[in-house]
C-alpha positions as a Markdown table, in Angstrom:
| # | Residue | x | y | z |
|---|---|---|---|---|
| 1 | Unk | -12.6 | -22.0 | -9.1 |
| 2 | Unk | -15.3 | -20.6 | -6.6 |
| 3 | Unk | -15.7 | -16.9 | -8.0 |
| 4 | Unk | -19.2 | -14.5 | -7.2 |
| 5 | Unk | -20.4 | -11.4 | -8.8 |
| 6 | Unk | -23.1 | -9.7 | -6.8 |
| 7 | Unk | -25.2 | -6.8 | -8.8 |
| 8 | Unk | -27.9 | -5.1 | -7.7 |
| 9 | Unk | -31.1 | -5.8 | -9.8 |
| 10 | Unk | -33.1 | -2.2 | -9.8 |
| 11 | Unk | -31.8 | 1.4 | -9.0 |
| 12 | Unk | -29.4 | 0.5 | -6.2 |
| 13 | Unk | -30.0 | 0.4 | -2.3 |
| 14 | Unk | -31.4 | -3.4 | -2.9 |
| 15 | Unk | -29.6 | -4.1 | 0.2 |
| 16 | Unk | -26.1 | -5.6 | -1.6 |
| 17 | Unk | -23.9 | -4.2 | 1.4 |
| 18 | Unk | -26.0 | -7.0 | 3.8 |
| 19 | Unk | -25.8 | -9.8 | 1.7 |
| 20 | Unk | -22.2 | -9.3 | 0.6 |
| 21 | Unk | -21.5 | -9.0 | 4.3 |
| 22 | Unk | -23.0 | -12.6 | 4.7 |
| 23 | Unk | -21.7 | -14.2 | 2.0 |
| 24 | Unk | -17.7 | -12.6 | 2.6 |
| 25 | Unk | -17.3 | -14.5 | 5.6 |
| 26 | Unk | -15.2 | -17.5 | 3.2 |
| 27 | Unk | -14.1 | -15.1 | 0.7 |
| 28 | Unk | -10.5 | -15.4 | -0.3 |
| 29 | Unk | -11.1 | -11.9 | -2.1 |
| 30 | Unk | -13.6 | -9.1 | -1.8 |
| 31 | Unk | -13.1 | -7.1 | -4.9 |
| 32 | Unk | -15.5 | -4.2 | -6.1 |
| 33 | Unk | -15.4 | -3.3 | -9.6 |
| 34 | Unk | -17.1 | -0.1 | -10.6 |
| 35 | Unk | -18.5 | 3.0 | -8.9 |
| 36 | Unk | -17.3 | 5.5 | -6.1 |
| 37 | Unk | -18.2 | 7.2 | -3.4 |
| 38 | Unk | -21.6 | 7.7 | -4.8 |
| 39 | Unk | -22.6 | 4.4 | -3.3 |
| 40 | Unk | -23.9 | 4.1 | -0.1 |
| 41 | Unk | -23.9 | 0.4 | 1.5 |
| 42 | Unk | -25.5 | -0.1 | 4.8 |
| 43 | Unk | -24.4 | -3.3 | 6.7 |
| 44 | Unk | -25.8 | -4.2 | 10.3 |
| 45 | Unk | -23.4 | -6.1 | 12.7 |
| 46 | Unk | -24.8 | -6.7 | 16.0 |
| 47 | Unk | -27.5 | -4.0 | 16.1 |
| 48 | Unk | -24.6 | -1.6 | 14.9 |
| 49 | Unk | -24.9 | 0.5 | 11.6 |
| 50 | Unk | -21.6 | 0.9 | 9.5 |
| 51 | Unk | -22.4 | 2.9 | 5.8 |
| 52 | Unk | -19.6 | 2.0 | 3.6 |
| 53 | Unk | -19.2 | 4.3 | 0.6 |
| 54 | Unk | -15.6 | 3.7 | -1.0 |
| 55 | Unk | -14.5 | 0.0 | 0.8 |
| 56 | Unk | -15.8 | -3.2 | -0.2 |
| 57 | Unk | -18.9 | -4.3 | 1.9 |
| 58 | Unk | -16.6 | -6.9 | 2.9 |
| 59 | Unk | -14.2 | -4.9 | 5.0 |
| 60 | Unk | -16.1 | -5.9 | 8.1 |
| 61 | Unk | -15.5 | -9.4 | 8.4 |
| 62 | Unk | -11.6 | -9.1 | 8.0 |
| 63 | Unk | -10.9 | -12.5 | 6.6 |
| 64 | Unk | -10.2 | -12.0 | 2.9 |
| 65 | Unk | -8.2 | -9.5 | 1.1 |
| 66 | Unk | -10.5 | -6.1 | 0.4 |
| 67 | Unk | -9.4 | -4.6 | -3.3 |
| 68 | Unk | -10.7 | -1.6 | -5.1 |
| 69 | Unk | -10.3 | -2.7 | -8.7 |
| 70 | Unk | -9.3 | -0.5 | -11.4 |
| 71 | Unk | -13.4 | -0.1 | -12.9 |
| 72 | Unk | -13.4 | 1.9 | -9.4 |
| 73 | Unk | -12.9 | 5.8 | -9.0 |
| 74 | Unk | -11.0 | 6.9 | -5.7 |
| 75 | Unk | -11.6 | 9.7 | -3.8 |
| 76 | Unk | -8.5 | 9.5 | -1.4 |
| 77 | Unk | -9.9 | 12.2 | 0.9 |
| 78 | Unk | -12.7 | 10.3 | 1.8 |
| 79 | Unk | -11.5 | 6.4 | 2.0 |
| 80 | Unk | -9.1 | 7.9 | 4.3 |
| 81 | Unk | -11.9 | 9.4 | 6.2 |
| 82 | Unk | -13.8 | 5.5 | 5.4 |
| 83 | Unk | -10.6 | 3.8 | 6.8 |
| 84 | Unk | -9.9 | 5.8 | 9.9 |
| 85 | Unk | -13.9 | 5.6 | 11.3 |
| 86 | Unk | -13.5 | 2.0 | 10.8 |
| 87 | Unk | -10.4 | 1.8 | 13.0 |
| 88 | Unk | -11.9 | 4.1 | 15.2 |
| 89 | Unk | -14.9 | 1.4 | 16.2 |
| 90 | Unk | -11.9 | -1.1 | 16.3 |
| 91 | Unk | -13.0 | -2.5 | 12.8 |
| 92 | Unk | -9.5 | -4.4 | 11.2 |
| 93 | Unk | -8.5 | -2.4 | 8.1 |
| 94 | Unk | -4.7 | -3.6 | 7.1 |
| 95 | Unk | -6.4 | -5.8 | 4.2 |
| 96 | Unk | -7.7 | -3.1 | 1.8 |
| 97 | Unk | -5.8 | -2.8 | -1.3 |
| 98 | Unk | -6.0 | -0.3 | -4.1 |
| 99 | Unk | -5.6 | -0.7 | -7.6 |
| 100 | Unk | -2.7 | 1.2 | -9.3 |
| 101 | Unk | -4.9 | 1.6 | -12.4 |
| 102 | Unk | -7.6 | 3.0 | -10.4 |
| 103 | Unk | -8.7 | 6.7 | -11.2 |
| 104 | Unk | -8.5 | 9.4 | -8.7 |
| 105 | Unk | -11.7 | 11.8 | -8.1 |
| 106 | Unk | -9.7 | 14.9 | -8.3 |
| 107 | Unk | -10.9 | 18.5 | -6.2 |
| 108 | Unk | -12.1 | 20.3 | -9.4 |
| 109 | Unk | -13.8 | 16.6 | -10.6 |
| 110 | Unk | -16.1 | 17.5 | -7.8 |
| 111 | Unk | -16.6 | 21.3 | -8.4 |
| 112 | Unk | -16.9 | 20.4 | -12.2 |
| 113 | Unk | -19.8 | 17.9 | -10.9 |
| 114 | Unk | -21.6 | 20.6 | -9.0 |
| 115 | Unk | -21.5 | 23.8 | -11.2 |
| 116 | Unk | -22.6 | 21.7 | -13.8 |
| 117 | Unk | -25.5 | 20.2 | -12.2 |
| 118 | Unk | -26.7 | 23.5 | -11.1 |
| 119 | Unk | -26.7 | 24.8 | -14.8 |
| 120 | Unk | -29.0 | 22.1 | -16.0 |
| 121 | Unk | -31.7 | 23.7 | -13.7 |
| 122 | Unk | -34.5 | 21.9 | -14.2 |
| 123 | Unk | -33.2 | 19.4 | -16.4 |
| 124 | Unk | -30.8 | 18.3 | -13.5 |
| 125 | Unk | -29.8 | 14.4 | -13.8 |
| 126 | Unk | -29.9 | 14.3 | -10.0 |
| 127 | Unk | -26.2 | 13.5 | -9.5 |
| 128 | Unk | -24.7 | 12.7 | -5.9 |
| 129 | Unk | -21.8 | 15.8 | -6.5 |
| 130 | Unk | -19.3 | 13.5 | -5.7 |
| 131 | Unk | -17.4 | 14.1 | -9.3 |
| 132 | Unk | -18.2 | 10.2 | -10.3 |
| 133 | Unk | -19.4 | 11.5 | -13.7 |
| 134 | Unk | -16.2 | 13.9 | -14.5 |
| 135 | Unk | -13.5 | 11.5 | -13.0 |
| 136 | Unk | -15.5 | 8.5 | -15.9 |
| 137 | Unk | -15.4 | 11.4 | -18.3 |
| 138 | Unk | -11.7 | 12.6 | -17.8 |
| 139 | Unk | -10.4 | 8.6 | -17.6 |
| 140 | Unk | -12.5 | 8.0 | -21.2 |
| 141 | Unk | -10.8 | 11.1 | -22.6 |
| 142 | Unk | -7.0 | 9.8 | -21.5 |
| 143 | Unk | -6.5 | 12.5 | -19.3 |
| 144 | Unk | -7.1 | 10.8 | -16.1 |
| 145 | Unk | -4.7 | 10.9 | -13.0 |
| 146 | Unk | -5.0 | 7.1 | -10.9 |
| 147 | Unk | -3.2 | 5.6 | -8.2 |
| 148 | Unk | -0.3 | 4.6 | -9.5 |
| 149 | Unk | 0.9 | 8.7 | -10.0 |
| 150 | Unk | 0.7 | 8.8 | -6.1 |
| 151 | Unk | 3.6 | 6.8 | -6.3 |
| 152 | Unk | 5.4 | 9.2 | -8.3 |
| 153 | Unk | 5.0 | 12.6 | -7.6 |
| 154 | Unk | 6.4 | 14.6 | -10.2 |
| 155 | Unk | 4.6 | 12.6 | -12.5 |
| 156 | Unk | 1.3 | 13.5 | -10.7 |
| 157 | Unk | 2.4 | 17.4 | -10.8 |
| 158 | Unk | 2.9 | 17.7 | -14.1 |
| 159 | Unk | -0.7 | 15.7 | -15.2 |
| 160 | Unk | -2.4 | 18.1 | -12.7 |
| 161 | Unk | -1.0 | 21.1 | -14.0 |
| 162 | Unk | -2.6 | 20.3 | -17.5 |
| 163 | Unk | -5.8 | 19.0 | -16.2 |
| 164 | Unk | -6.1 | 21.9 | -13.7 |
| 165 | Unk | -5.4 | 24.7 | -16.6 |
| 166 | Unk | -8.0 | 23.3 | -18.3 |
| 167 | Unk | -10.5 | 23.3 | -15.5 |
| 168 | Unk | -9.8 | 26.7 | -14.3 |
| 169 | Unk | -10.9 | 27.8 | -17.9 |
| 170 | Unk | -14.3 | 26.3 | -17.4 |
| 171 | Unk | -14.5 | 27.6 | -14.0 |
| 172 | Unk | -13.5 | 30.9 | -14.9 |
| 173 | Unk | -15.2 | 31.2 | -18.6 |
| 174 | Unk | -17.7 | 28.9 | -18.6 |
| 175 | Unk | -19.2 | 28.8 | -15.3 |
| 176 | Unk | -18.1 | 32.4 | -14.0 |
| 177 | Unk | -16.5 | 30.7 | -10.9 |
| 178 | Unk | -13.1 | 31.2 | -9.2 |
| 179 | Unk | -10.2 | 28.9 | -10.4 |
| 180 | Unk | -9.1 | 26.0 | -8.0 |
| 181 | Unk | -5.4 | 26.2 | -6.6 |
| 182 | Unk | -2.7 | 24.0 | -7.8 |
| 183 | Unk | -0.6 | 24.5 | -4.8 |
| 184 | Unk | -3.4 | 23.3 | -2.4 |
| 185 | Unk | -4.2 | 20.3 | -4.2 |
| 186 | Unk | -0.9 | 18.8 | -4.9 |
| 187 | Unk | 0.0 | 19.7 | -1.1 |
| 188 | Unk | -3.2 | 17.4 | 0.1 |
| 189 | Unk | -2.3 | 14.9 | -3.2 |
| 190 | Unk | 1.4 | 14.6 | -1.5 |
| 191 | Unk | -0.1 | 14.2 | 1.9 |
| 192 | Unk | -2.7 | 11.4 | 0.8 |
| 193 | Unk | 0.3 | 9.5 | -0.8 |
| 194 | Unk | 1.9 | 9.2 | 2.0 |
| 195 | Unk | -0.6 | 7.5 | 3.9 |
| 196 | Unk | -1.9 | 5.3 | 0.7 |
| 197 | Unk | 1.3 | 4.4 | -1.1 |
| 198 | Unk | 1.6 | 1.3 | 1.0 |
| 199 | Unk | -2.2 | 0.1 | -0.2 |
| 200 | Unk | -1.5 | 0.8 | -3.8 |
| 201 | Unk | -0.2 | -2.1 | -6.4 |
| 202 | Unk | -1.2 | -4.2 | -9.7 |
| 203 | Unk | -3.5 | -6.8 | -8.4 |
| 204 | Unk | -4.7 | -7.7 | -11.8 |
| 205 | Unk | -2.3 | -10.9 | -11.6 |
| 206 | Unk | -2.6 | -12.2 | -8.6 |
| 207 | Unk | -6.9 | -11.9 | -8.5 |
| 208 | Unk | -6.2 | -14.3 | -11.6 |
| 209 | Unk | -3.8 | -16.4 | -9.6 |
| 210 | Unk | -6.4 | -17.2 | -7.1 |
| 211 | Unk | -9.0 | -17.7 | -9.5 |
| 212 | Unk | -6.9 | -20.5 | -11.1 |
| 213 | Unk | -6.3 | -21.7 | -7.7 |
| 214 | Unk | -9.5 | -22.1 | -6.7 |
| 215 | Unk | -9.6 | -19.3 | -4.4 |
| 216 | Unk | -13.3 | -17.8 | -3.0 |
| 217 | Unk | -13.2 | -14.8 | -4.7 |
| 218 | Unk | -16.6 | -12.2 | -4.7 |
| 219 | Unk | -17.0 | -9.4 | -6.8 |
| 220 | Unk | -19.2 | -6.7 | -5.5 |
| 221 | Unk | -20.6 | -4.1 | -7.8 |
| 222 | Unk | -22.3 | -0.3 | -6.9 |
| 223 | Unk | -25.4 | 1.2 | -7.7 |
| 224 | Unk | -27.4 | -1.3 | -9.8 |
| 225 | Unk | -28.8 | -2.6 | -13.6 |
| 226 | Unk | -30.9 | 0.3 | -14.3 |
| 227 | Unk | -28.4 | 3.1 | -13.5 |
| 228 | Unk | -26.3 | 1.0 | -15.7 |
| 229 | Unk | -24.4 | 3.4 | -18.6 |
| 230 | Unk | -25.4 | 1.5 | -21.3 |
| 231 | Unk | -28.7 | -0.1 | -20.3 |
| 232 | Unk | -30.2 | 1.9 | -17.6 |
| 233 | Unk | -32.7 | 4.9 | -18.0 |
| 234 | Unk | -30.2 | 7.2 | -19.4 |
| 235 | Unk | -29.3 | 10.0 | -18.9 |
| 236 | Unk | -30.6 | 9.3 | -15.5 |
| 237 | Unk | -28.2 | 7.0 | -14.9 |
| 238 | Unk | -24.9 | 6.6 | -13.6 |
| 239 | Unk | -21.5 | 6.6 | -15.2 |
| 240 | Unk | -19.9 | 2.9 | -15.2 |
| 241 | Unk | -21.3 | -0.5 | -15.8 |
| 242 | Unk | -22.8 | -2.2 | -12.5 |
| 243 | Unk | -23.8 | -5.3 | -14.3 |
| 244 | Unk | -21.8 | -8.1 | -14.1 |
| 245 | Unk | -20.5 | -7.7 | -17.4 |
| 246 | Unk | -18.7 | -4.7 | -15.6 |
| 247 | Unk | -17.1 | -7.2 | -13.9 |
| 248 | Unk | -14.5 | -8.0 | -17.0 |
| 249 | Unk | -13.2 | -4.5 | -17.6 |
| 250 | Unk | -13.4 | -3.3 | -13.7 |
| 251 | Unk | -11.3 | -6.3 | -12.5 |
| 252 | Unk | -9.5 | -7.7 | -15.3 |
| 253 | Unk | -10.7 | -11.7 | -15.4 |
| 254 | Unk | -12.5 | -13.4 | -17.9 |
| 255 | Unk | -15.9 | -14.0 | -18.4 |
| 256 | Unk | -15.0 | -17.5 | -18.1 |
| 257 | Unk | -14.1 | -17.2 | -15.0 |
| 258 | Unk | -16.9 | -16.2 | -13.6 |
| 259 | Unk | -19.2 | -18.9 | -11.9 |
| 260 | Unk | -22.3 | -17.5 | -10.0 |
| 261 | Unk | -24.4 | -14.2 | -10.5 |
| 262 | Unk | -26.2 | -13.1 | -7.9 |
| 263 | Unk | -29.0 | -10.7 | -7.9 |
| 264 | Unk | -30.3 | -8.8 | -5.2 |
| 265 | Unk | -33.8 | -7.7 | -5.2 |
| 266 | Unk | -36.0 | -6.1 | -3.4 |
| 267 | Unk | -39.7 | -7.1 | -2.8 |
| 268 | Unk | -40.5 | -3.7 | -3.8 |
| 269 | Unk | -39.7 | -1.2 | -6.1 |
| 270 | Unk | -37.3 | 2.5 | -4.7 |
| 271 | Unk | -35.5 | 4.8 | -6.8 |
| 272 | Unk | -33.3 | 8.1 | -5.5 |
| 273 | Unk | -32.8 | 11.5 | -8.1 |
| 274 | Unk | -34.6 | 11.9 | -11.1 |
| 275 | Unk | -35.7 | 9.5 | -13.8 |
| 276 | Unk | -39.0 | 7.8 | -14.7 |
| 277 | Unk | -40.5 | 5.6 | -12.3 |
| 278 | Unk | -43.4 | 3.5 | -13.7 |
| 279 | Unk | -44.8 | 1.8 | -10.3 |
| 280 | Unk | -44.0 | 4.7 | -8.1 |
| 281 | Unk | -46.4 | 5.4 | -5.4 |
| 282 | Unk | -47.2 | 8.9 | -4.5 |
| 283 | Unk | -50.0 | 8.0 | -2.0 |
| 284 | Unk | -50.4 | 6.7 | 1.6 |
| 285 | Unk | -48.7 | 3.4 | 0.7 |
| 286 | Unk | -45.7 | 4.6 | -0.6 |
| 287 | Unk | -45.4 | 6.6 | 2.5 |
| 288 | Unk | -45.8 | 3.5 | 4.4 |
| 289 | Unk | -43.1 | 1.9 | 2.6 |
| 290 | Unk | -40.9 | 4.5 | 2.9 |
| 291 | Unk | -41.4 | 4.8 | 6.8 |
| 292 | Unk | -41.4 | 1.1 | 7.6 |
| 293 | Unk | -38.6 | 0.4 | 5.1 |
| 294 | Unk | -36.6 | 3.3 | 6.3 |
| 295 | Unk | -35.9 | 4.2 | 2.7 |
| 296 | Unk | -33.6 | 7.4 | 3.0 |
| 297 | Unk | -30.4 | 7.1 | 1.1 |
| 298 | Unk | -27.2 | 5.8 | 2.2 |
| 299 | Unk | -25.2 | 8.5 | 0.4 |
| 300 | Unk | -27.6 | 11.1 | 0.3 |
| 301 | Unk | -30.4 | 11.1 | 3.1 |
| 302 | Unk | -32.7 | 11.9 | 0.4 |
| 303 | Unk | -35.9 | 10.3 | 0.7 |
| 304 | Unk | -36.4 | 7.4 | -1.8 |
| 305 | Unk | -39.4 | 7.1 | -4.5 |
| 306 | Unk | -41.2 | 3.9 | -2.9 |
| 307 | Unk | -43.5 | 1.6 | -5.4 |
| 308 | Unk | -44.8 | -1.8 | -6.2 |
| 309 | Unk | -42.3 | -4.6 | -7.6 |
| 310 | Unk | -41.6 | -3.9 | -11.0 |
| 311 | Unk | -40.9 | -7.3 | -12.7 |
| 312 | Unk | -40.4 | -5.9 | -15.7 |
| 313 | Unk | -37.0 | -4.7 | -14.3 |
| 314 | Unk | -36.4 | -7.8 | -12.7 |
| 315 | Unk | -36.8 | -10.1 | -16.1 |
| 316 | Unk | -34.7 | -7.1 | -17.8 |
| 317 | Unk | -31.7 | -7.9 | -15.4 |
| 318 | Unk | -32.0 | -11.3 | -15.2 |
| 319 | Unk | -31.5 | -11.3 | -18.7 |
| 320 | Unk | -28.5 | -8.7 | -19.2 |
| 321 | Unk | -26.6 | -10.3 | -16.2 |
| 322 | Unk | -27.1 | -13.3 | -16.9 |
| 323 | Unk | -28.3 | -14.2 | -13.0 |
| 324 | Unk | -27.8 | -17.8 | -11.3 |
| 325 | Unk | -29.4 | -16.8 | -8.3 |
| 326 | Unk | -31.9 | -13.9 | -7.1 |
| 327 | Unk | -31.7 | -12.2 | -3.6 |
| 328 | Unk | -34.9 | -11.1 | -2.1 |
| 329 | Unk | -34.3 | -8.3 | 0.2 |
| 330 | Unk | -36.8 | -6.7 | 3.3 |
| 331 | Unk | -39.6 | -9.0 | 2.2 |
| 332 | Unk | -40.3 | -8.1 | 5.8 |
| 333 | Unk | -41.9 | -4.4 | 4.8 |
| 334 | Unk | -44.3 | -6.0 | 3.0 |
| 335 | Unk | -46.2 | -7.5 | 6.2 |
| 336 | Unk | -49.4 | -6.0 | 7.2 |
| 337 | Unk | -50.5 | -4.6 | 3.9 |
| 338 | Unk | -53.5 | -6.4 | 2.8 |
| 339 | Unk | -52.8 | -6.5 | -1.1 |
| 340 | Unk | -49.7 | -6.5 | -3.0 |
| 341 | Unk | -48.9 | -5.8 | -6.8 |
| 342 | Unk | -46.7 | -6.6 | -9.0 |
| 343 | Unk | -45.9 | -4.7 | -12.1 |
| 344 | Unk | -45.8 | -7.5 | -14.9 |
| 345 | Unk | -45.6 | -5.5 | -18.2 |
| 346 | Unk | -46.0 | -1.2 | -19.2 |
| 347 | Unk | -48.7 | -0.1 | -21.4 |
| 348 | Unk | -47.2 | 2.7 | -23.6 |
| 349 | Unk | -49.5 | 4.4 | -26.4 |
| 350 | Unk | -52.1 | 1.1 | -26.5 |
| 351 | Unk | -49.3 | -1.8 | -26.8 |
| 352 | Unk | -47.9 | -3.8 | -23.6 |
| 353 | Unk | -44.2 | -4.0 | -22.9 |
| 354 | Unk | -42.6 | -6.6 | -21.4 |
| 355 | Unk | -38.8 | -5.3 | -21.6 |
| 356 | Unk | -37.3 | -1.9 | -21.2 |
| 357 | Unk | -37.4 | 0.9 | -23.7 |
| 358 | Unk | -34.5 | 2.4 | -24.9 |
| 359 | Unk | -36.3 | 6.2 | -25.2 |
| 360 | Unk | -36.9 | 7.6 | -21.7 |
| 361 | Unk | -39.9 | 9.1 | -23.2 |
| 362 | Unk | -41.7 | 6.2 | -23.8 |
| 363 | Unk | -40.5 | 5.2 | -20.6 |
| 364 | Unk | -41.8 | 8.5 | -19.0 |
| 365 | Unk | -45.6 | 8.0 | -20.9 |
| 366 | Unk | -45.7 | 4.2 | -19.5 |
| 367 | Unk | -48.5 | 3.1 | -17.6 |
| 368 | Unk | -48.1 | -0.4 | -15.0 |
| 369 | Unk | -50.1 | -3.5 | -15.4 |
| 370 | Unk | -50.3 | -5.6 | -12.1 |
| 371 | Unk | -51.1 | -8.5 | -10.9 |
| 372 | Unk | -52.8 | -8.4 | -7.4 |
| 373 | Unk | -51.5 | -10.9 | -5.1 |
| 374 | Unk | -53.1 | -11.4 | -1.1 |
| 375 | Unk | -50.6 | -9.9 | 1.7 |
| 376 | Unk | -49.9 | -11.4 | 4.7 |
| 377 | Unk | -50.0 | -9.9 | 8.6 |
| 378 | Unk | -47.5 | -11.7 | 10.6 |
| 379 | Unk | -44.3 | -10.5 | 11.5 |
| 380 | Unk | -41.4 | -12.9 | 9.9 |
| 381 | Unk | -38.3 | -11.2 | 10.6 |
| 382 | Unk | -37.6 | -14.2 | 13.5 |
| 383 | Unk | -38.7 | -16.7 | 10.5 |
| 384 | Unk | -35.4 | -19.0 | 9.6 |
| 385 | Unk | -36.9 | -21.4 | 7.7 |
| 386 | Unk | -38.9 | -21.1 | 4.1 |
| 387 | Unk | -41.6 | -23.5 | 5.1 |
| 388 | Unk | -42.4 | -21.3 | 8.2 |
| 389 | Unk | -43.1 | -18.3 | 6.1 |
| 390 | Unk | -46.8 | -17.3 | 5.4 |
| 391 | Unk | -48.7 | -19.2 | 2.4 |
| 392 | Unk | -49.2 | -15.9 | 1.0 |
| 393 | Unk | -45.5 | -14.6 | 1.5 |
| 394 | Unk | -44.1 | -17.8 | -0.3 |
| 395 | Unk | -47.1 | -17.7 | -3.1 |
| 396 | Unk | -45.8 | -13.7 | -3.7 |
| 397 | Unk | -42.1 | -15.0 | -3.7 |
| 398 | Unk | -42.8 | -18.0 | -6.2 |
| 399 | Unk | -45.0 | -15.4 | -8.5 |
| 400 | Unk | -41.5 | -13.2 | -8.6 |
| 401 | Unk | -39.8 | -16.5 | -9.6 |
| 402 | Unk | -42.4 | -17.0 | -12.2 |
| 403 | Unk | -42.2 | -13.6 | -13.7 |
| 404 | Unk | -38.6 | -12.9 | -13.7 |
| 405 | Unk | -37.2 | -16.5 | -14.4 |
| 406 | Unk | -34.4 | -17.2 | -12.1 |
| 407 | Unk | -35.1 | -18.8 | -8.7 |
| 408 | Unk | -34.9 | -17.1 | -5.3 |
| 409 | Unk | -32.2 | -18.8 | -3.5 |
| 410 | Unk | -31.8 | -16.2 | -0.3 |
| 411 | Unk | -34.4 | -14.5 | 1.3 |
| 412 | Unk | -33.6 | -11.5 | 3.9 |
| 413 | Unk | -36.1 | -11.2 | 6.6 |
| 414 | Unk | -34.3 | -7.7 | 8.3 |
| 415 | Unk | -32.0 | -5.9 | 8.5 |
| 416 | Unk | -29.1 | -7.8 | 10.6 |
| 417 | Unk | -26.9 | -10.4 | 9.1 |
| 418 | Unk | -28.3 | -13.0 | 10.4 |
| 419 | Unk | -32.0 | -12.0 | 9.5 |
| 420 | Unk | -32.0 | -14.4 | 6.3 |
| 421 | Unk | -33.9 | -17.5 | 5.2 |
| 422 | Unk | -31.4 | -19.7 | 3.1 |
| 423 | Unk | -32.7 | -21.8 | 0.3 |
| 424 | Unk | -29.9 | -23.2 | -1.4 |
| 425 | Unk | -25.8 | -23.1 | -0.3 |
| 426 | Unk | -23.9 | -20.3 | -0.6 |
């Protein structure tokens, strides 16, 4: 059994698109778990940029079988769009799968998402408006539709028509906007099922079946630990589990089965929407971070929040995931700054913190303490080899080992997959 989760270790856009690109290349089965379309992974393929929202960062490599796993929300209007831009730059796409107990982002789960979001004014969680949130919220209150109703239409009809009654009395009500049609919808829905029914099955048994067979199989989670619904900075935070516990109830195998944990993490701190940010930098250097790192999001093209590493976070994940192995990502950003710092505990009302708290207003009051570490000048995104790196590069990477306790087994030196320094095999 040769099974890999990978998580992302902060607030998402560590770079897990890349390094699940790199790793996919003998995977049996690429199968993400959680999210939707409010991810945003970015992979590089000969100097080419491909943003994958919906489809499993392993699409591009069209070895292994590609599955959206039932944890996952589907918008089909946009994986269609996914699927035909791939085919479009002569990317293979035949070997994307669907689960038929995924949940389907519905028109009004969207419109729900944005009227909603406006209301909170200035207490706004800073939501993508993609309707993650109400599709989560419908599928825990049993009156989700998912995949496998494309494969029966009436059935579909008659759970909209319920659902969309419902809706229109918020919209109309509520939210004094106009109601959404029923006939328009279940004319795109019909549409949609024609060109998706093909993709669509129960894949719970046969992920199993390669498990037990010692298949390569990698699962690939969204967003990251601290937009995690249970364990992240809520409310700021997003509406499934990305850790790899989510890995259980998004795919359906046992923790058992389950043999490495990969973290990815990157040698500095970013975070998009709202929420607390304890080693944000609102000065010149976070500007600097934000330029050289080209930190805009994925999903978004928001700018993102740039600080120092916060190990703090990093200890936190390693813990709840349970990690085998950490990820460092665009270590490369980091060259030409003079000093670096690393966030190592938070000082909240007089007492030091060395774990997450569980009220965002402590969180909100907390003030970093770093260590100061020496930065390093040279350019090492041609570096292949870890004993070619700078002294003070691998003293800053064996201080992150130190702090968060799990060893760095990958390091990526840019943004190509091939930029990456291997440590141990994959």
């Amino acid at each position: 059994m040769a099974s890999y989760v990978v998580v992302g270790t902060q607030w998402g856009d560590e770079g897990k698109g890349k390094i699940i690109d790199v790793l996919a290349h003998k995977a049996d089965y690429v199968v993400r778990f959680q999210g939707g379309n409010n991810a945003g992974h970015t992979v590089v393929v000969n100097g080419e940029k491909f943003i994958l929202h919906l489809l499993p960062s392993g699409m591009l490599h069209g070895n292994g079988k590609c599955v959206i796993g039932p944890g996952v929300v589907v918008d089909p209007k946009v994986l269609l769009h996914e699927l035909s831009t791939l085919e479009e730059k002569g990317a293979k796409v035949d070997h994307l799968f669907i689960s038929d107990r995924a949940h389907l982002i519905m028109p009004y789960h969207v419109q729900l998402d944005i009227v909603k979001e406006e209301a909170r004014g200035e207490n706004k969680i800073g939501t993508t408006k993609r309707g993650i949130g109400p599709c989560y919220s419908d599928k825990i209150a049993r009156c989700g539709i998912r995949a496998v109703d494309l494969l029966d239409m009436e059935a579909l009809g008659r759970k909209l028509k319920i659902n969309l009654d419902e809706k229109n009395e918020l919209f109309t009500k509520i939210y004094n906007t106009e109601p959404m049609s029923y006939d328009a919808i279940m004319a795109d829905f019909t549409e949609y099922a024609e060109k998706l029914k093909h993709r669509i099955g129960d894949f719970v048994p046969e992920i199993n079946e390669a498990l037990d067979n010692d298949k390569v199989v990698m699962f690939e989670g969204a967003q990251a630990m601290m937009l995690d619904i249970n364990y992240g900075t809520y409310p700021y935070v997003t509406s499934s589990s990305p850790t790899s516990g989510g890995v259980t109830t998004g795919v359906g195998v046992a923790p058992s089965k389950i043999d490495r944990v990969i973290g990815v993490m990157k040698a500095y701190t970013t975070r998009v929407g709202e929420g607390p940010f304890v080693t944000e930098l609102n000065d010149e250097t976070g500007e600097n971070l934000r330029a050289v790192g080209s930190e805009f999001g994925a999903t978004t093209g928001r700018p993102r929040r740039c600080g120092w590493l916060d190990a703090v976070v990093g200890k936190y994940a390693v813990m709840i995931n349970g990690l085998t192995d950490v990820v460092v990502t665009k270590i490369d950003v980091l060259s030409g700054l003079d000093e670096l710092k690393i966030c190592t505990g938070y000082e909240i009302d007089g007492k030091v913190w060395t774990t997450i708290p569980s009220a965002i207003e402590m969180t909100e009051r907390a003030t970093p303490v770093y260590e100061t570490l020496p930065g390093w000048s040279e350019d090492i995104t041609g570096i292949r080899e870890y004993d070619e790196l700078p002294e003070n590069c691998k003293k800053y990477i064996a201080r992150m080992e130190e702090i968060i306790g799990c060893e760095i087994t990958m390091i990526s030196v840019g943004p190509d997959r091939t930029q990456n320094i291997f440590r141990k095999e994959f």
